[in-house]
N, C-alpha and C positions, 0 to 999 in steps of 0.2 A: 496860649499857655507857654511859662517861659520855665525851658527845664534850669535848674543850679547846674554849674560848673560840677562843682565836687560829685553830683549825684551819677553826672556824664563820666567823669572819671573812673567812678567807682565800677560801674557795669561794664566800661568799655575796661577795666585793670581785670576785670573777673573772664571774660573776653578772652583777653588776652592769655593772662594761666592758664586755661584752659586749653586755645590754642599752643604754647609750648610743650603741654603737656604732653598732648594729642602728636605733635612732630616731633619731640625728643625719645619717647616711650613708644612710640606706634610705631613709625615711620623711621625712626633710628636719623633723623634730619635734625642738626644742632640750632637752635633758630636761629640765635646770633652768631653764628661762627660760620661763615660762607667756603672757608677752606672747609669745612668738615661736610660741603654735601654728597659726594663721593660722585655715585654716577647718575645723580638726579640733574637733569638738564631742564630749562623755564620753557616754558612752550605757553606760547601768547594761548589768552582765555578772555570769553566775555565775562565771566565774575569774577570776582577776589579772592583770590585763594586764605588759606589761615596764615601762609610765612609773610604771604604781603598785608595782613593786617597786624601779623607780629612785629612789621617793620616800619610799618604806618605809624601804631602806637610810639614804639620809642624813637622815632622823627619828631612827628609833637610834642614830646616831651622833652626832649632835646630843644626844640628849637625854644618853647616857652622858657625856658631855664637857661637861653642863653645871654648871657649879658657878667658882667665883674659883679655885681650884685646878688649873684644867683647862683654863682661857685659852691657853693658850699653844698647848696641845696642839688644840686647837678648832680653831684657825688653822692648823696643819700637817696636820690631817681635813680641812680644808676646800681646802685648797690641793692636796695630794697623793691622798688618796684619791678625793675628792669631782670636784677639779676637773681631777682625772690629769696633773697638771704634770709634766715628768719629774723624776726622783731630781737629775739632775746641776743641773736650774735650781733647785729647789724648798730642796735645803738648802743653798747660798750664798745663796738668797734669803730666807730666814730666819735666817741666819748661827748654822747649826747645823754642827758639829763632826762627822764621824761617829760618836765613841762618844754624844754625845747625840741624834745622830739615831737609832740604833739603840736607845737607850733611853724615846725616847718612842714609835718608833712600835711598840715592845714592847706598850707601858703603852694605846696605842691599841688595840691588836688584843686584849686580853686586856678591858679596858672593852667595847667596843663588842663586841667575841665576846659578852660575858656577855648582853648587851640583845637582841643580837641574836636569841639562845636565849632567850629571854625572851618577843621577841614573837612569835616561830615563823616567822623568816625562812629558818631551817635546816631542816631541808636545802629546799631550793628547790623540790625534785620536791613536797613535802608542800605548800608556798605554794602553786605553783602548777596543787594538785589533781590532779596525773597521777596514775594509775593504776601500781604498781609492777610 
């Protein structure tokens, strides 16, 4: 059985909100801002913690989106998915249209799906070792 890209996208981006969630409100840990983790130090672990799937995620998407061709769309990953702007500020603020909003962030969820599967971010239970 072959999962879709976009579907791998979709639960490993739900994943991910939820893990910043959990370290910016909980935890008072900025996910992506590594100067702001104050006096938390990395202490080697056999699982994956939630910052190192926070950081996992936006490497794949990064890396899937990178190329001159893909500029554009790099910046609406980074703005929207990455930096969860909402929908309503995010595509006036990039003065996207909705039929091309809806066609890039297609073109991102099926890229970064693929990477994602790739590096074995999917399903998440496997990442993160549980026992099924």
């Amino acid at each position: 059985m072959s999962v879709k890209p976009e579907f791998a996208f979709d639960v490993c981006w739900e994943v991910y909100r939820g893990a910043r969630e959990v370290l910016e409100t909980k935890r008072g840990v900025s996910a992506l801002d590594l100067q702001d983790t104050g006096k938390f130090l990395w202490r080697p672990d056999v699982r994956p913690r939630l910052n190192e799937y926070v950081a996992d995620f936006a490497l794949a998407g990064e890396a899937a989106l990178d190329g001159p061709g893909c500029a554009s769309r790099m910046i609406l990953f980074r703005i929207y998915y990455l930096g969860l702007a909402p929908y309503e500020r995010a595509r006036p603020f990039l003065g996207l249209g909705e039929m091309a909003w809806s066609q890039w962030t297609e073109q991102i969820r099926r890229q970064c799906g693929k990477e994602i599967l790739r590096r074995g971010l999917f399903p998440p239970r496997k990442y993160f070792n549980e026992e099924s």
